[in-house]
BATOR-104427 format. One record per residue (C-alpha): residue in one letter; x, y, z. Coordinates in nm, 4 decimals. Example, Ala and Ser with C-alpha at 12.3 -4.5 7.8 and 13.67 -1.06 7.14 Angstrom:
BEGIN
<rec type="A" xx="1.2300" yy="-0.4500" zz="0.7800"/>
<rec type="S" xx="1.3670" yy="-0.1060" zz="0.7140"/>
This chain:
BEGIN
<rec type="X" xx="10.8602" yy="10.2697" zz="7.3990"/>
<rec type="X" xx="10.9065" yy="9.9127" zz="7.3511"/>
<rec type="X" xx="10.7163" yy="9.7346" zz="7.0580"/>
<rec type="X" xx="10.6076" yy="9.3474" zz="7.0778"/>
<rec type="X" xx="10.4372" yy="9.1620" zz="6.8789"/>
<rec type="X" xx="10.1763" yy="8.8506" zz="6.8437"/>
<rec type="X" xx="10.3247" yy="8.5484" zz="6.6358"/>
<rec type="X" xx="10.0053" yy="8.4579" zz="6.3958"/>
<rec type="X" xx="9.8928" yy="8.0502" zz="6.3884"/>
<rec type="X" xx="9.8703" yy="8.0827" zz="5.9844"/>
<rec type="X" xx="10.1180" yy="8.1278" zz="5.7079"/>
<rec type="X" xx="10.0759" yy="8.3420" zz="5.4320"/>
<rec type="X" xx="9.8981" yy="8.0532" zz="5.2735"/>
<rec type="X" xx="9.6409" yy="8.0968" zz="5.5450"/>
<rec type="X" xx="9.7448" yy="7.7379" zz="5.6747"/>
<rec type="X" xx="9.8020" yy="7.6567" zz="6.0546"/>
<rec type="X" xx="10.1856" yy="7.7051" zz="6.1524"/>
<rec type="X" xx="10.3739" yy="7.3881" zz="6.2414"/>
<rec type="X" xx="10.7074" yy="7.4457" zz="6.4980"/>
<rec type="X" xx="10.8987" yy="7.5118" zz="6.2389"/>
<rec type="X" xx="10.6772" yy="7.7874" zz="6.0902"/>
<rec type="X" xx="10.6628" yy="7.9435" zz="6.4677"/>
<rec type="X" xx="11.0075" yy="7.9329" zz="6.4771"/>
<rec type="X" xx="11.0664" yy="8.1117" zz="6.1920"/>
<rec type="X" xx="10.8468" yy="8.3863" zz="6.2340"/>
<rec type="X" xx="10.9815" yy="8.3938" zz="6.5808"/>
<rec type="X" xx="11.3240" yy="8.4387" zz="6.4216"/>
<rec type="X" xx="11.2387" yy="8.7018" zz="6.2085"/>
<rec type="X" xx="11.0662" yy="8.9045" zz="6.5032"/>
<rec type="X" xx="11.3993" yy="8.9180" zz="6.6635"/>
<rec type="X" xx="11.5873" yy="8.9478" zz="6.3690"/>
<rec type="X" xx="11.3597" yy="9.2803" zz="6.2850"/>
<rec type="X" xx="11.4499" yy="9.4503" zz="6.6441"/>
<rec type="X" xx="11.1223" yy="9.4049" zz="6.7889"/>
<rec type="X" xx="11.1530" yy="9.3668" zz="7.1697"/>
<rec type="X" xx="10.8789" yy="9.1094" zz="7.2489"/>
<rec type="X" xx="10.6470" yy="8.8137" zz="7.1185"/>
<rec type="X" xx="10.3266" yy="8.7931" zz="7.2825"/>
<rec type="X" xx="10.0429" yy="8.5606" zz="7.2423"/>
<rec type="X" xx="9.6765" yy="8.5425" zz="7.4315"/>
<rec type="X" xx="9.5090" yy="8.2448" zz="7.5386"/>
<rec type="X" xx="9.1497" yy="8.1078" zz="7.4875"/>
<rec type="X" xx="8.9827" yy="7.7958" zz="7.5332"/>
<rec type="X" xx="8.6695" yy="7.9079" zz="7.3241"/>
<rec type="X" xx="8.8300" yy="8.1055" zz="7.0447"/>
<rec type="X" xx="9.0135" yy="7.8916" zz="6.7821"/>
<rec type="X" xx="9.3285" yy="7.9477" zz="6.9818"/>
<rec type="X" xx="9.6558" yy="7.7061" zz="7.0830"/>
<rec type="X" xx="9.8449" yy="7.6709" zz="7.3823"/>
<rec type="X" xx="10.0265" yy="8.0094" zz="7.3918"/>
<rec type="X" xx="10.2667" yy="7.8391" zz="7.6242"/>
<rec type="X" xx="10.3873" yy="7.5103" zz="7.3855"/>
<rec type="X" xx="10.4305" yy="7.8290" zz="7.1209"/>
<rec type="X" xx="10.6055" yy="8.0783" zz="7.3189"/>
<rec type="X" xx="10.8447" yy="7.7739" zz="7.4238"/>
<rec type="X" xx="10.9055" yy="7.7226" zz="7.0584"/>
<rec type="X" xx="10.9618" yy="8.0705" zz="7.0059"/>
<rec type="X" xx="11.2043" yy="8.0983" zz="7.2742"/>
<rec type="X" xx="11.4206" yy="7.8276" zz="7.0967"/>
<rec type="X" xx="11.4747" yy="7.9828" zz="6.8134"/>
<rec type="X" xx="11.5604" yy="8.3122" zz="6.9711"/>
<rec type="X" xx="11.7912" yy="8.4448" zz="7.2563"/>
<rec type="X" xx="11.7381" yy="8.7845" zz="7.3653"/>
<rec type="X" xx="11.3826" yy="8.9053" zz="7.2652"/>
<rec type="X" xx="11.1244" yy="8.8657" zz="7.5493"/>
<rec type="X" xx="10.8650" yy="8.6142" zz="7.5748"/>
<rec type="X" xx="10.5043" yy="8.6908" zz="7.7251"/>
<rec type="X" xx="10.1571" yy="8.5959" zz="7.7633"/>
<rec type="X" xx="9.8737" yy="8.8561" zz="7.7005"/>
<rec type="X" xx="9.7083" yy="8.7277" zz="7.9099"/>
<rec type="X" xx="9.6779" yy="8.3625" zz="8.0218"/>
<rec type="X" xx="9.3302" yy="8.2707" zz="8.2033"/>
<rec type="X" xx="9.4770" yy="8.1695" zz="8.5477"/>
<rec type="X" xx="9.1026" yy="8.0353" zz="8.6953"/>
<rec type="X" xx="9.0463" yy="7.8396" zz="8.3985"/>
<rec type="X" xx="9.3637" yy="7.6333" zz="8.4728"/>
<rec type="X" xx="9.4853" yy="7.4022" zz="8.7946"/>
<rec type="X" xx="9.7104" yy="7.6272" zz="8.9888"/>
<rec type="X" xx="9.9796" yy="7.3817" zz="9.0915"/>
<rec type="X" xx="9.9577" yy="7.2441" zz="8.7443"/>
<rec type="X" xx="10.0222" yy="7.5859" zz="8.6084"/>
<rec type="X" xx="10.3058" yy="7.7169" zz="8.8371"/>
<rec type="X" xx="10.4753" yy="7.3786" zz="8.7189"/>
<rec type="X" xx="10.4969" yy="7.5069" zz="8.3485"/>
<rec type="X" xx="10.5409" yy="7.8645" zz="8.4624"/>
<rec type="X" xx="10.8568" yy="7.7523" zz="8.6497"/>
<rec type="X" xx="10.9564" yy="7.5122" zz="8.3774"/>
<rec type="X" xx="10.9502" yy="7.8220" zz="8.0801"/>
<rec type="X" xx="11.1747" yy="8.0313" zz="8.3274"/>
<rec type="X" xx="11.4221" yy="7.7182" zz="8.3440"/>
<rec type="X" xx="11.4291" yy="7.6861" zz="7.9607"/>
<rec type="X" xx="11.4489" yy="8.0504" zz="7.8635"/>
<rec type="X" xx="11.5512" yy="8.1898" zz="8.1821"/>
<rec type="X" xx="11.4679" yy="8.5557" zz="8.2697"/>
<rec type="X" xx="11.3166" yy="8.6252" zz="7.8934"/>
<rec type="X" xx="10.9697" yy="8.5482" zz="8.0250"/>
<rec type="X" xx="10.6680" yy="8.7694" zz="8.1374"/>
<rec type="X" xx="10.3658" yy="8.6080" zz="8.2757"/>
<rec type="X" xx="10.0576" yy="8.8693" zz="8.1917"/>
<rec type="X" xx="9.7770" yy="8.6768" zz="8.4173"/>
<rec type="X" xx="9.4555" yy="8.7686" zz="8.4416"/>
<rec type="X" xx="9.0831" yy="8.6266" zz="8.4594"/>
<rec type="X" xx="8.9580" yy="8.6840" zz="8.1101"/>
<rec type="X" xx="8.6073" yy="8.8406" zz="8.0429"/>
<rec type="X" xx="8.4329" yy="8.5574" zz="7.8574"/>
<rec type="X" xx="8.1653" yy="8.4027" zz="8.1083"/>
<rec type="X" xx="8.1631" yy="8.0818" zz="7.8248"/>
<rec type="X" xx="8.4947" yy="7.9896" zz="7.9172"/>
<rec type="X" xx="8.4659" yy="7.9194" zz="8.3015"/>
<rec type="X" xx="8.1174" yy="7.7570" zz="8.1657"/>
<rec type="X" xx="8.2995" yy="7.4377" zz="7.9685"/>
<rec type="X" xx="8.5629" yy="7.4003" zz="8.2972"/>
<rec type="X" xx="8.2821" yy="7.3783" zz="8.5718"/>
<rec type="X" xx="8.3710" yy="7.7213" zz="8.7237"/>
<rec type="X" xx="8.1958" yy="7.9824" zz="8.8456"/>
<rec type="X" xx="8.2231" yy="8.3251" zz="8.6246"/>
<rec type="X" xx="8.1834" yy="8.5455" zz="8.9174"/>
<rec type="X" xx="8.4271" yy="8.3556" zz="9.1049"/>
<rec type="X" xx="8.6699" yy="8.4917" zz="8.9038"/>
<rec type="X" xx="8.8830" yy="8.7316" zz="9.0880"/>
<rec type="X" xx="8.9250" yy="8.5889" zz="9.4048"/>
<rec type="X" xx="8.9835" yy="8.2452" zz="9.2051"/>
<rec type="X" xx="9.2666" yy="8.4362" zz="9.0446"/>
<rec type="X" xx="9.4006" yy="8.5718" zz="9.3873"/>
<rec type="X" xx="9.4068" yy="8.2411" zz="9.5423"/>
<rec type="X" xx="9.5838" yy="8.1049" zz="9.2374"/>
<rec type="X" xx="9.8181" yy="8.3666" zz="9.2143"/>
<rec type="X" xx="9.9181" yy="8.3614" zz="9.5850"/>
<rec type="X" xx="10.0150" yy="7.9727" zz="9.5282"/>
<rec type="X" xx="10.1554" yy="8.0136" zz="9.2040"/>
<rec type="X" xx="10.3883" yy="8.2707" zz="9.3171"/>
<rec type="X" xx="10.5026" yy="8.0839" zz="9.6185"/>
<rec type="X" xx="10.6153" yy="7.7800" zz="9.3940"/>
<rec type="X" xx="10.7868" yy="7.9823" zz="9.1010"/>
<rec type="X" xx="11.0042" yy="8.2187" zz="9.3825"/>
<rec type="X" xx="11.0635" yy="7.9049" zz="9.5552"/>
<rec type="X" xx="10.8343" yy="7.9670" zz="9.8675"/>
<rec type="X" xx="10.7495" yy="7.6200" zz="9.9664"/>
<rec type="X" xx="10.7068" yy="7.7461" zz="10.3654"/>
<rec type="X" xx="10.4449" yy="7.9301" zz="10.2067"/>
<rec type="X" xx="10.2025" yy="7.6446" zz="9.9995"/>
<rec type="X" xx="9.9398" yy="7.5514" zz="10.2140"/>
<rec type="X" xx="9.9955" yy="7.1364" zz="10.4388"/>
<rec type="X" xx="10.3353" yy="7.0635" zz="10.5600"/>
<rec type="X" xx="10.6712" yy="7.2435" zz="10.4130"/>
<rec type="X" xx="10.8856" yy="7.0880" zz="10.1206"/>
<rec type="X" xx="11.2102" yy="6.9193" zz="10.2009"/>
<rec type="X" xx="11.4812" yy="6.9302" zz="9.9133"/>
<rec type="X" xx="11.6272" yy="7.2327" zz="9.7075"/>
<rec type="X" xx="11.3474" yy="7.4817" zz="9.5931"/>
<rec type="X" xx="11.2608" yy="7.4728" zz="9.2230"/>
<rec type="X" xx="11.1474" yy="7.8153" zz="9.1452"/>
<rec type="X" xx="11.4338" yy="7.9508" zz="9.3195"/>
<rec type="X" xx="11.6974" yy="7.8227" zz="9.0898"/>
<rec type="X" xx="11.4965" yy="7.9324" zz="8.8004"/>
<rec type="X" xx="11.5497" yy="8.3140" zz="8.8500"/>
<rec type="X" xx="11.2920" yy="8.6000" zz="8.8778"/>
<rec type="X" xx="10.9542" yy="8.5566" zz="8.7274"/>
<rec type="X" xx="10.7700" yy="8.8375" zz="8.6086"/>
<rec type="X" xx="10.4152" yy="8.8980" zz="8.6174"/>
<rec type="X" xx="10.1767" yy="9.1561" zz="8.5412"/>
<rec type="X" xx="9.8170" yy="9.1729" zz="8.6048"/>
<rec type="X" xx="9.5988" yy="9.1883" zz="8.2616"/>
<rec type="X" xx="9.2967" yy="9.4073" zz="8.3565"/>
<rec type="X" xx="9.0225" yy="9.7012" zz="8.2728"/>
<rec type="X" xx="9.1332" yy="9.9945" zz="8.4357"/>
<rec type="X" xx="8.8999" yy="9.9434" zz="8.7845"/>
<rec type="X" xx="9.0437" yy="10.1156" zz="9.0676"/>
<rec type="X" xx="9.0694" yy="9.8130" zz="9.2455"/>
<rec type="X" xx="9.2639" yy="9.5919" zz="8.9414"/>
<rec type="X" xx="9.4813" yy="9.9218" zz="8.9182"/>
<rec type="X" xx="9.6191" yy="9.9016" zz="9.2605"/>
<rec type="X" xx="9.6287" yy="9.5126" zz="9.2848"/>
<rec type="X" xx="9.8655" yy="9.5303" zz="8.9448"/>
<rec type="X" xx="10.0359" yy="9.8456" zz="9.1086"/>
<rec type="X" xx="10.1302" yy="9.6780" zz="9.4126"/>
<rec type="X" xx="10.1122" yy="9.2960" zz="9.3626"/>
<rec type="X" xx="10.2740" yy="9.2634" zz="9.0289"/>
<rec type="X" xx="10.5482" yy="9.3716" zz="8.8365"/>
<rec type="X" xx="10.3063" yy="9.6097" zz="8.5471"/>
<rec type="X" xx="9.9976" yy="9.6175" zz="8.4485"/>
<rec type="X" xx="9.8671" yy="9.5319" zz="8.0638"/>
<rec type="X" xx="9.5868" yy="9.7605" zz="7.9237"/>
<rec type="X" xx="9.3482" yy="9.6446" zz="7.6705"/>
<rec type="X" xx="9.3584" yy="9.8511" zz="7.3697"/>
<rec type="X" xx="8.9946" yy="9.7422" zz="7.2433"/>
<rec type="X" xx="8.8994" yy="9.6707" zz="7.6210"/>
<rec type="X" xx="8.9106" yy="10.0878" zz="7.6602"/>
<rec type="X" xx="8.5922" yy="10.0914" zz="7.4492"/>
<rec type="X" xx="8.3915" yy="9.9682" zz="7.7805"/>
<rec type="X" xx="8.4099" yy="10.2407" zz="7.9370"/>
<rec type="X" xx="8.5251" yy="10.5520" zz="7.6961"/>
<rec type="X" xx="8.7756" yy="10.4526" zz="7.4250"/>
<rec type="X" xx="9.0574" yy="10.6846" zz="7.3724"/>
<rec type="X" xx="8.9969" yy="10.9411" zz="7.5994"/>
<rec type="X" xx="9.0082" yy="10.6936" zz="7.9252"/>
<rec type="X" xx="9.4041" yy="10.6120" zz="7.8100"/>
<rec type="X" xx="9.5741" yy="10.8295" zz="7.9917"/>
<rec type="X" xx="9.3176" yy="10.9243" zz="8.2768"/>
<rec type="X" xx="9.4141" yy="10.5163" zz="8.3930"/>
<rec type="X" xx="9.7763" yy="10.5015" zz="8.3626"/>
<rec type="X" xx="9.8027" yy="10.8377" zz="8.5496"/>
<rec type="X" xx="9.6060" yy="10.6659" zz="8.8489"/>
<rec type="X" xx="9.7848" yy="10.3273" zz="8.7939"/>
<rec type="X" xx="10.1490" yy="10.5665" zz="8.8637"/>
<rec type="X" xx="9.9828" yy="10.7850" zz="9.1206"/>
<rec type="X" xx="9.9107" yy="10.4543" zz="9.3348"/>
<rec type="X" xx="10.3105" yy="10.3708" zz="9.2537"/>
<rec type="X" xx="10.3050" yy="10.1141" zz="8.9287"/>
<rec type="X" xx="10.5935" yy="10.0835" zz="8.7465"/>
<rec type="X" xx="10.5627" yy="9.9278" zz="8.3696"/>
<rec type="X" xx="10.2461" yy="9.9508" zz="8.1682"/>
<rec type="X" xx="10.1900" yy="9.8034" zz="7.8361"/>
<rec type="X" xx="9.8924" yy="9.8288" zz="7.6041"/>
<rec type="X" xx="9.7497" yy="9.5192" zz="7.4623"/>
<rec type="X" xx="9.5026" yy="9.4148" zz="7.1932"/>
<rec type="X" xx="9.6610" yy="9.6666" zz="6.9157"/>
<rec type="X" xx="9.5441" yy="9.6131" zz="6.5683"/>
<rec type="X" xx="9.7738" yy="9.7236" zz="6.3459"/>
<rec type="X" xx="9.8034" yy="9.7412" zz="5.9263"/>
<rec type="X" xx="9.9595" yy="9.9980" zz="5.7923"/>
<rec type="X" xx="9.7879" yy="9.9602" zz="5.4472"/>
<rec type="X" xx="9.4637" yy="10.0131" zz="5.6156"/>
<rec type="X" xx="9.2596" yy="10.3462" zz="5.4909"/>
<rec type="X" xx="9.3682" yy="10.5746" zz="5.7485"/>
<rec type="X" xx="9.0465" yy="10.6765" zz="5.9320"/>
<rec type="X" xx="9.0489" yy="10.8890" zz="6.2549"/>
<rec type="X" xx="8.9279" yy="10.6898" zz="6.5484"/>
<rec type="X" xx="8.6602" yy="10.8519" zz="6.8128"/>
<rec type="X" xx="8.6925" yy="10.9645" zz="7.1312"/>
<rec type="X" xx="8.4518" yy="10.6314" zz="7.2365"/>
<rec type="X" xx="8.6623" yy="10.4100" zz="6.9565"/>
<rec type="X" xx="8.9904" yy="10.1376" zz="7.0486"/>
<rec type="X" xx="9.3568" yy="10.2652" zz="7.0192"/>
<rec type="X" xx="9.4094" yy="10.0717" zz="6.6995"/>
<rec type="X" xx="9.7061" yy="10.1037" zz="6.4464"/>
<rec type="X" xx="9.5159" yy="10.0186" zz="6.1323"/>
<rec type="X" xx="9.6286" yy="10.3741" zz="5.9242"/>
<rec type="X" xx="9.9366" yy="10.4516" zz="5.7295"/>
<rec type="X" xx="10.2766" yy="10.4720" zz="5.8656"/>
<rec type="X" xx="10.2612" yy="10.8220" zz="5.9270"/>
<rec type="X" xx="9.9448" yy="10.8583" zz="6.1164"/>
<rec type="X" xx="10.0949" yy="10.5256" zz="6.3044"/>
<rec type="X" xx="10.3940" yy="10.6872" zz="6.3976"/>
<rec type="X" xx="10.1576" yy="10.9800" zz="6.5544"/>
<rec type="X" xx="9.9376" yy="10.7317" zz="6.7337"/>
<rec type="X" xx="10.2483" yy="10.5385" zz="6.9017"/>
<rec type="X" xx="10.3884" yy="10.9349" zz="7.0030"/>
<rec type="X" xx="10.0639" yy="10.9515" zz="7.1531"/>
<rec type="X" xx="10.0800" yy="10.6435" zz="7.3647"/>
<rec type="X" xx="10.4548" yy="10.7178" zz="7.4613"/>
<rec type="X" xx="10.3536" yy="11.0505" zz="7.5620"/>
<rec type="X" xx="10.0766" yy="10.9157" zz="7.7826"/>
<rec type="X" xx="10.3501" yy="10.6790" zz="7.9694"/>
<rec type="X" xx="10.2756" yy="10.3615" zz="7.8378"/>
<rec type="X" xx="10.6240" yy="10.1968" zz="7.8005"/>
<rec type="X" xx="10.5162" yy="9.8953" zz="7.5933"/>
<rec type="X" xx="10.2578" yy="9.8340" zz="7.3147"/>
<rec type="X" xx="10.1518" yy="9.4956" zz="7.1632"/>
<rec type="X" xx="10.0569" yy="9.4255" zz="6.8035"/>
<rec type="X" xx="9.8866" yy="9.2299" zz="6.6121"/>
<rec type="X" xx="9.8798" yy="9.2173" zz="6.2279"/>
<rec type="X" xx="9.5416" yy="9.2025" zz="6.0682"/>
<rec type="X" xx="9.3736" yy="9.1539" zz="5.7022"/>
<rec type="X" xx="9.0599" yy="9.2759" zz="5.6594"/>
<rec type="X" xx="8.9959" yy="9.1392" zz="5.3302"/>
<rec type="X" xx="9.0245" yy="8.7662" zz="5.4678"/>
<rec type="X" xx="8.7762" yy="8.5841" zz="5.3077"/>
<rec type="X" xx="8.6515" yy="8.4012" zz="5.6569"/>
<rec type="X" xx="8.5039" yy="8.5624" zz="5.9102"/>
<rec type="X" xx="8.7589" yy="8.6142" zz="6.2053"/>
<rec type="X" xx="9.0374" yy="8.4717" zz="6.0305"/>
<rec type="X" xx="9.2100" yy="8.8153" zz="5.9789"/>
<rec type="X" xx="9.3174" yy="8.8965" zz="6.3662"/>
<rec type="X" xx="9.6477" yy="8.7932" zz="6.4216"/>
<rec type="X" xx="9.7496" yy="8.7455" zz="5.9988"/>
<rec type="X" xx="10.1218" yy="8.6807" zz="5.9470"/>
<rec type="X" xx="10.3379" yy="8.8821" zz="5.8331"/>
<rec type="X" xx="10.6774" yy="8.9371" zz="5.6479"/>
<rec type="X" xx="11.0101" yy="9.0364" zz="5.7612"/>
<rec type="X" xx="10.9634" yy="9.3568" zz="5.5625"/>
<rec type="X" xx="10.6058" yy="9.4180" zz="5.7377"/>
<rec type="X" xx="10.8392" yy="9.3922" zz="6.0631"/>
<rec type="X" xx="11.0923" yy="9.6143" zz="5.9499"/>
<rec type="X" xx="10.8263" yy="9.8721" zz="5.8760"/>
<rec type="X" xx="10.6553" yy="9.8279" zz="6.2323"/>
<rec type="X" xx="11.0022" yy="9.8509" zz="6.3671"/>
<rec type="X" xx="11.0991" yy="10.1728" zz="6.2441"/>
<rec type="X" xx="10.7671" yy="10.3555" zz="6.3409"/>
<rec type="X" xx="10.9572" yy="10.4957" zz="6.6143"/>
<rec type="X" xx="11.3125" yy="10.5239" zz="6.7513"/>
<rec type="X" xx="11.4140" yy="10.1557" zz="6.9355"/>
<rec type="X" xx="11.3720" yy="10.2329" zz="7.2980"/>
<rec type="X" xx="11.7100" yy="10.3258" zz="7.4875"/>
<rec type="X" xx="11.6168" yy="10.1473" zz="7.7950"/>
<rec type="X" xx="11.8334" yy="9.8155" zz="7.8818"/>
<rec type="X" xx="11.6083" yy="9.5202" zz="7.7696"/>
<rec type="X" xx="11.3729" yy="9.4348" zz="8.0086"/>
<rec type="X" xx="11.5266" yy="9.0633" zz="7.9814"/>
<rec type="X" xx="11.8590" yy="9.2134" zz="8.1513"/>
<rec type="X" xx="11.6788" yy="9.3625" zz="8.4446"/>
């Protein structure tokens, strides 16, 4: 199983990351044998542009791939957004995966003028356009055909995979119109919490999906180690040992990809300790939780 990881916007001393600070801990991701950096996108939630910092991270690495977990496609103009899309697979090309989705917070779509239960088919519509521009489609945008050379096309392959619940509607659509589908880790507590994990990935491979990744993963590994419910998230926040167990678990299951995040606990503010930094030896430890997967990287495909 393949282990990635959310760069944090704060140093050690709790201040916000400039490029060079993403960089680094970009760096040291890669340098640690990690196989992805991830970050999720908010408008409402104290959060950058996971896009400007995934671009940063991708310059100061070469292999290790890139992804979004997820990126609100409604909240965003759709030509506007397959622009940068196509631009981040020109840059980095091939190390990018695009996890889309529509987001759960009814606030957001709120402060853009949208409508929340819009959502979905907003996203399909989007989705449909974006696609056509980053594969170089332009017979298939909506008003007359493009002359010239076609953009996306030179680019290389996008990726995408659909960030949902585990509906079995969202199943099939990330089953059959993307590339994977990314399972929330604390989104699991909706509807049942552990025990739902691997009742939806066997229905998102008996309807023919291909890669699944877990999301949303809280993980400290000088947490208390505490054994979660059958209602509670999948969450790493235990000792090594008992983390090593969990990630069997999830392997065992079929998931081939989890996503971290580092958290403190004991931050003094409120909120502040999702996504903490961390230090190359923290990596090191996450890294050797279980054996580095054997597959070819999923940048090489």
């Amino acid at each position: 199983m393949r282990i990635g990881i959310n760069v944090p916007f704060r140093g050690q001393d709790r201040k916000l990351l400039d490029g060079a600070g993403v960089a680094k801990r970009a760096a040291m991701v890669e340098a640690a044998g990690l196989d992805g950096i991830w970050l999720g996108d908010h408008l409402t939630a104290m959060r950058p542009d996971p896009l400007a910092y995934l671009l940063v991270a991708a310059q100061a690495t070469t292999t290790v791939e890139l992804g979004t977990a997820i990126y609100i496609v409604p909240l965003r103009e759709r030509y506007d957004l397959a622009q940068r899309f196509v631009t981040l697979q020109t840059l980095a090309p091939g190390r990018f995966t695009f996890g889309v989705g529509t987001g759960s917070a009814e606030r957001e779509y709120e402060l853009v003028g949208k409508a929340f239960g819009d959502r979905f088919r907003m996203l399909r519509e989007d989705m449909a356009v974006i696609r056509a521009v980053v594969e170089g489609r332009p017979n298939d945008l909506p008003g007359q055909p493009r002359e010239g050379p076609a953009w996306g096309a030179e680019a290389g392959q996008a990726r995408f995979v659909l960030g949902a619940w585990h509906s079995d509607l969202q199943l099939r659509r990330a089953a059959v119109d993307y590339d994977g589908w990314m399972a929330s880790a604390g989104g699991l507590t909706r509807v049942g919490g552990w025990k739902n994990m691997g009742e939806a990935i066997k229905r998102f491979r008996d309807l023919g999906g291909t890669r699944a990744l877990m999301g949303t993963v809280n993980i400290n590994l000088r947490a208390p180690t505490t054994k979660p419910g059958p209602e509670d998230p999948f969450f790493l926040e235990c000792g090594p040992e008992e983390a090593t167990e969990r990630l069997g678990y999830l392997e065992d299951l079929g998931y081939d990809d989890v996503v971290v995040h580092k958290t403190d606990p004991s931050h003094p503010i409120p909120g502040m300790g999702y996504m903490h930094d961390f230090t190359a030896e923290e990596l090191e430890e996450i890294r050797s939780l279980i054996p580095k997967d054997s597959r070819p990287p999923v940048t090489a495909a």
